[in-house]
C-alpha positions in Angstrom: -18.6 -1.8 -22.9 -14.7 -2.0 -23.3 -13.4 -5.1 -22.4 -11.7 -5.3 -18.7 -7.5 -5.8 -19.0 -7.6 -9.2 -17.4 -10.9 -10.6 -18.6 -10.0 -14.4 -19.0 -7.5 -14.8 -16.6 -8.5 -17.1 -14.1 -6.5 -16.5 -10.4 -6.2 -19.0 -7.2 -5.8 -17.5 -4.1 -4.4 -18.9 -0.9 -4.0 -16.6 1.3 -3.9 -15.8 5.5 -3.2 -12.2 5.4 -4.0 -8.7 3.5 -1.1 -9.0 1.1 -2.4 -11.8 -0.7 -6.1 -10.4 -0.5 -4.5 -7.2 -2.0 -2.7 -8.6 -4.7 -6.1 -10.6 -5.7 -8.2 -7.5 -5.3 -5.9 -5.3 -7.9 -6.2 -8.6 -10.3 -10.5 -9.1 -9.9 -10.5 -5.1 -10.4 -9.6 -5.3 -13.6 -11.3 -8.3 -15.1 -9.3 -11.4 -13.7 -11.7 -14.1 -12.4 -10.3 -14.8 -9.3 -11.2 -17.3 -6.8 -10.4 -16.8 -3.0 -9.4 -20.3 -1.3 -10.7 -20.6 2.2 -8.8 -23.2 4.5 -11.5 -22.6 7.2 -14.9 -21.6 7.2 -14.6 -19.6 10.9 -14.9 -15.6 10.2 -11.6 -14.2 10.8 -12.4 -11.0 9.7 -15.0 -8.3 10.5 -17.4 -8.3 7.6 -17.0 -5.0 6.5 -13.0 -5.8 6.4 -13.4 -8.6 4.6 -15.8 -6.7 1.9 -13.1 -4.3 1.5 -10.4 -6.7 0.4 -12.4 -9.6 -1.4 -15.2 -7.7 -3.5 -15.9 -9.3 -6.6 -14.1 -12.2 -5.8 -15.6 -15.8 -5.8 -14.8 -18.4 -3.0 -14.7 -22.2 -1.5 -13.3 -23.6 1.4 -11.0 -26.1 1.0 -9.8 -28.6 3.5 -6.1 -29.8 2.5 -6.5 -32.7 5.1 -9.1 -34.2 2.5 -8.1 -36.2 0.2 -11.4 -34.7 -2.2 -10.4 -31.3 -1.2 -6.8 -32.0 -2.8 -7.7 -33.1 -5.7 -10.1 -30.4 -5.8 -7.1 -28.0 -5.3 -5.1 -30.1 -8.0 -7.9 -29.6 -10.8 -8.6 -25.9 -9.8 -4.6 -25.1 -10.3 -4.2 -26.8 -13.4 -6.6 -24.5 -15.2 -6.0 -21.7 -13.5 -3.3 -19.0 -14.9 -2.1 -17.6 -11.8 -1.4 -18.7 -8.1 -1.3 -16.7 -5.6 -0.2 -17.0 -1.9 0.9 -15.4 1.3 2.1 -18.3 3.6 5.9 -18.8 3.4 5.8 -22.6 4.4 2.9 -23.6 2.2 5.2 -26.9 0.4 6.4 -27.6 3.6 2.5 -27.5 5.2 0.8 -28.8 1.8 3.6 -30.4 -0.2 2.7 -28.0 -2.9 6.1 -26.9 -4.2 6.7 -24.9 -7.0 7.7 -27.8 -9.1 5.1 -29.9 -7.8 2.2 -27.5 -9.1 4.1 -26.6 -12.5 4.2 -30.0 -13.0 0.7 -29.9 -13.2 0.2 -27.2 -15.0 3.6 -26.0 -17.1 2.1 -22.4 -17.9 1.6 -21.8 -13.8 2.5 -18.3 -12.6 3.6 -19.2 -9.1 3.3 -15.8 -7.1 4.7 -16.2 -3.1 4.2 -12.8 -1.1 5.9 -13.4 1.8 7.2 -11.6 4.8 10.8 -12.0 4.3 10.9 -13.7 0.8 11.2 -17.3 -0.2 14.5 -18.0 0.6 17.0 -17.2 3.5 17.2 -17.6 7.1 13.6 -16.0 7.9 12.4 -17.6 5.0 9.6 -20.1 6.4 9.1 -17.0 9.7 5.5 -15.8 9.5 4.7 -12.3 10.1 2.4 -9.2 10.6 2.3 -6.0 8.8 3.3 -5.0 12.7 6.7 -6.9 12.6 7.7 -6.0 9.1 7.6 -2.3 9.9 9.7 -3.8 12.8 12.3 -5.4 11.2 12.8 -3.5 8.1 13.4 -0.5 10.4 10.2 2.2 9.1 9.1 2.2 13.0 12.6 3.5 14.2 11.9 6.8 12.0 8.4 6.8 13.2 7.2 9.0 16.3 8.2 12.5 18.1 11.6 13.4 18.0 13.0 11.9 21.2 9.9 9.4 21.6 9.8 5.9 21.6 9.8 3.9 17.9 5.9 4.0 16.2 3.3 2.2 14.6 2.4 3.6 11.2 -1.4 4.4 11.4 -2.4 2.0 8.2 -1.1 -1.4 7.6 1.5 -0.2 4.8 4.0 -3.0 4.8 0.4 -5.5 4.1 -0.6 -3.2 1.1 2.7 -2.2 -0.2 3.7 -5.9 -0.6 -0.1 -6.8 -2.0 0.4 -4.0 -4.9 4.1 -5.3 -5.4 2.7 -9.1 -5.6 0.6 -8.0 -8.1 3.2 -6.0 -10.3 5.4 -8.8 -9.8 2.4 -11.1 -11.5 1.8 -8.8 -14.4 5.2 -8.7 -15.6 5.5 -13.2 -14.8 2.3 -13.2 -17.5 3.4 -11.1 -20.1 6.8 -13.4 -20.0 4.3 -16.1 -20.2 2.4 -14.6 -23.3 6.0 -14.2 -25.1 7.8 -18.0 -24.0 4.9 -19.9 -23.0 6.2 -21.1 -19.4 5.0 -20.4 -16.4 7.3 -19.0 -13.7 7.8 -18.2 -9.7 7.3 -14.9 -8.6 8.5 -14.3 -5.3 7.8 -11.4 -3.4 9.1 -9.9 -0.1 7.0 -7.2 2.2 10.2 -6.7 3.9 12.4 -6.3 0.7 9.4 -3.7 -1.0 9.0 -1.6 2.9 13.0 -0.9 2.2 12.7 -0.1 -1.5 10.4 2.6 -0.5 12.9 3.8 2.1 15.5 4.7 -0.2 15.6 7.9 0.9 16.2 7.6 4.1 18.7 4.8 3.6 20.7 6.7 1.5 21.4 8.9 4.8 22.5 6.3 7.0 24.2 4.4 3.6 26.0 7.2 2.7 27.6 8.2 6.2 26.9 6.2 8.8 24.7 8.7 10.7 21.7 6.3 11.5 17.8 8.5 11.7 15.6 9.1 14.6 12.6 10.1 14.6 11.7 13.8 13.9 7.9 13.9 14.6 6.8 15.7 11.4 9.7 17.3 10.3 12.0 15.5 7.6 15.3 14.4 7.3 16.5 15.6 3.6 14.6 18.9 3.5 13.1 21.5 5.9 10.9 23.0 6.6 8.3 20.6 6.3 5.9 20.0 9.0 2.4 20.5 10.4 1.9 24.6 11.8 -1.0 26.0 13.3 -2.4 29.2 11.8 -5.6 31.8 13.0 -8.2 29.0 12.9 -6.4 25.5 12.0 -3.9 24.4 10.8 -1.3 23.4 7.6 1.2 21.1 6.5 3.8 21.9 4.2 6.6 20.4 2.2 9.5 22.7 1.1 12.2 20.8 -1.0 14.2 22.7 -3.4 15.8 26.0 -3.3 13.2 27.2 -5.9 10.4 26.1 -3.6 11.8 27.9 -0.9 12.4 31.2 -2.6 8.5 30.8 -3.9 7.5 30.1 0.0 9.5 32.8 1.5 8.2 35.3 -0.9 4.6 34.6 -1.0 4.6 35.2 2.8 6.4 39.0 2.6 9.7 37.1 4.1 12.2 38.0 1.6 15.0 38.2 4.1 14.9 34.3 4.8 16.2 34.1 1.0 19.9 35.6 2.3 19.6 34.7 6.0 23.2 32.3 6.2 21.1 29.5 8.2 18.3 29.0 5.3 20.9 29.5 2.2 20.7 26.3 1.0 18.6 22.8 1.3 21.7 21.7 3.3 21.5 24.9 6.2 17.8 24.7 6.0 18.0 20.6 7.3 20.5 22.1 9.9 18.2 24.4 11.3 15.2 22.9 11.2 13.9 24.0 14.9 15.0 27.7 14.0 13.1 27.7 9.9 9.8 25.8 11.9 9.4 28.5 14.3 9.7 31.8 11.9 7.1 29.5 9.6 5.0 29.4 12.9 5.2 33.5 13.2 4.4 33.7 9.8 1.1 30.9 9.9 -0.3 32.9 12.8 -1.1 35.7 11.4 -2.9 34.2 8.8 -6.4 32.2 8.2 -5.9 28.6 7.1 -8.0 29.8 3.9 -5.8 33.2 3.3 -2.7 30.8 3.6 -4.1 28.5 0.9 -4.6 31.4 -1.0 -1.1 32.6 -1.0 0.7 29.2 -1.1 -1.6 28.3 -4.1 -0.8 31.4 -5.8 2.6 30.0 -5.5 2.3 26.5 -6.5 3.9 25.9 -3.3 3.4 22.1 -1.2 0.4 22.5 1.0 -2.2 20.2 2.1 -4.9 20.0 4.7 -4.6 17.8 8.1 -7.5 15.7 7.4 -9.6 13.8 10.0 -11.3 10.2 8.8 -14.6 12.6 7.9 -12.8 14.7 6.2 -11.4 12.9 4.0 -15.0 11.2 2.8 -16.4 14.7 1.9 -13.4 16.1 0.5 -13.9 17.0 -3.0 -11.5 15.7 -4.7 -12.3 12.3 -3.5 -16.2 12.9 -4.0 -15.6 13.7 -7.8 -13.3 10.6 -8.2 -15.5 8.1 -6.4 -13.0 6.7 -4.7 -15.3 5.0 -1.8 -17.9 1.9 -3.4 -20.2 -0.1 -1.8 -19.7 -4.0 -1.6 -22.3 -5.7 -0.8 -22.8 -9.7 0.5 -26.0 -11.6 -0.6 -28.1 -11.3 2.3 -28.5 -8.1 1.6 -25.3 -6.4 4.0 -23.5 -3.8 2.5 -20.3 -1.4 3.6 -18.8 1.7 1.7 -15.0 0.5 0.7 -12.4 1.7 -0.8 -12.8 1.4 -4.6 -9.6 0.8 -7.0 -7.0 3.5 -6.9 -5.5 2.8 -10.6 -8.4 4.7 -13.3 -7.9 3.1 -17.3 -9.2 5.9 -19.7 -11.8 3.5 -21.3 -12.5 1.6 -18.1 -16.1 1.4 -17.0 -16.3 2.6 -13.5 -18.2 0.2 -10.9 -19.9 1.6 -7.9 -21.2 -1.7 -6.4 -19.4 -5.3 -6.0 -20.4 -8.2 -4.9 -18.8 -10.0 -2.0 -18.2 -13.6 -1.4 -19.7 -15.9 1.1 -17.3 -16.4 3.9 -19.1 -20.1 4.6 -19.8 -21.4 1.2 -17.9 -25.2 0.9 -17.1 -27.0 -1.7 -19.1 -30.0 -0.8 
């Protein structure tokens, strides 16, 4: 069997929300030993929640009111490689600054994932997946056109910052390997929710013109959208002028190629509400199957509007496995989501274990 990436690296992880649990979880997936740090033995989350987020992990419960608990903490972080955490006051709380723990172990990577990053004027403010897509301004683009701010269905903002806390750690120990030091890695969900918004920054960055929400349609290309056909329904994604002439074509609508209002991407964004309703003549004449025919003659952008069910019988994720079972040592198990990054030579694993939420360190 091919060694795992990580095998030998040994991870703390102090953590009170997903992103920290996500950054662990990518680490433990591919080899890292890494050891969850529980503050409290009370069950925070639902079991099958925490399964999905701590499988193959190892844990203890640590009390940092104890005086043995701190030292345990202290021993633990001085042969560990990597530390991991999500609470933005944790020296204040603890006393556990970053020079405090490097000066007990020199080669510490010291990675904070915090809301708002470790420094600044909402530097020590918890927060939520919830207020991050708040504050960094993803809820204000988010809804019907004309309706009131939304929730994104999934906690995006959590995992986003979890997969960027663990980027962030990667590169911190290959600097290790090459100088030998350890170093801080600090993290912010709010900073990665806007890297990803670059696109719709660039709008408002550009000219002023701040975005609203537009339901399903999009602000830098059109159409694109969700539209009924004979017996379901479609989305697609039209981006380019190439794409367009492809889409148009395919569905015997040649005269949209020269129509004045659809020229260009530019008169296409313009008329959005006029392109969407000549893509909904053209859908309803159509099968959802006879559409996917045509659009995948075409290599056009198409995709199914998946329910939850759906989605677990669909078969591309069936041939990539991409649900696992983790199971906890009395015998509970829950199907979870398994890692989404596949090595060529890495064995795949259909079952982890799950830690113990009450085991103690006494």
């Amino acid at each position: 069997m091919t060694k795992k990436p990580l095998e030998g690296y040994r991870i703390l992880e102090l953590g009170e929300s997903m992103t920290a649990a996500v950054c662990g979880q990518l680490l433990s997936d591919f080899g890292a030993a890494v050891l969850k740090i529980e503050q409290s033995t009370e069950i925070i989350l639902e079991r099958s929640h925490y399964a999905a987020q701590n499988r193959g992990k190892a844990s203890i419960v640590l009390d940092f009111n104890h005086n043995e608990d701190m030292l345990t903490f202290q021993t633990l972080v001085k042969s560990c490689d990597v530390l991991i955490t999500d609470v933005p006051n944790l020296a204040q709380r603890t006393g556990f600054t970053q020079q405090v723990l490097q000066s007990w172990n020199p080669k510490l990577i010291y990675s904070l994932i915090s809301g708002y990053g470790a420094d600044g004027p909402y530097a020590n403010r918890t927060s939520s997946d919830q207020t991050i897509q708040a504050e960094s301004g993803i809820m204000s683009i988010t809804g019907e056109e004309g309706a009131e701010p939304t929730l994104s269905g999934g906690p995006i903002a959590a995992y986003l910052g979890g997969a960027m806390g663990c980027i962030g750690t990667l590169m911190a120990l290959i600097g290790e390997l090459k100088t030998g030091q350890g170093r801080f890695v600090d993290v912010s969900t709010m900073d990665t929710v806007l890297f990803g918004l670059e696109s719709q920054f660039s709008i408002y960055l550009k000219n002023g013109v701040v975005p609203e929400p537009i339901g399903n349609n999009y602000h830098l290309s059109a159409p694109v959208g969700v539209f009924p056909c004979k017996d379901g329904e479609l989305t697609i994604s039209v981006a380019t002028d190439t794409q367009w002439h492809a889409f148009a074509e395919v569905l015997g609508h040649i005269e949209w190629i020269e129509d004045p209002r659809f020229i260009t991407v530019q008169n296409r964004i313009a008329h959005y509400p006029e392109i969407n309703e000549e893509v909904r003549k053209a859908f309803s004449i159509h099968t959802r199957d006879e559409l996917i025919a045509l659009l995948q003659s075409r290599h056009c952008v198409y995709g199914c509007l998946n329910n939850f069910r759906d989605v677990v019988a669909h078969p591309q994720v069936k041939h990539r496995q991409t649900f696992v079972k983790a199971s906890y040592s009395d015998g509970d198990s829950y199907i979870v989501p398994s890692p989404p990054i596949r090595l060529n030579d890495f064995e795949y694993v259909s079952e982890y274990h799950v830690p113990e939420l009450r085991q103690s360190s006494k």
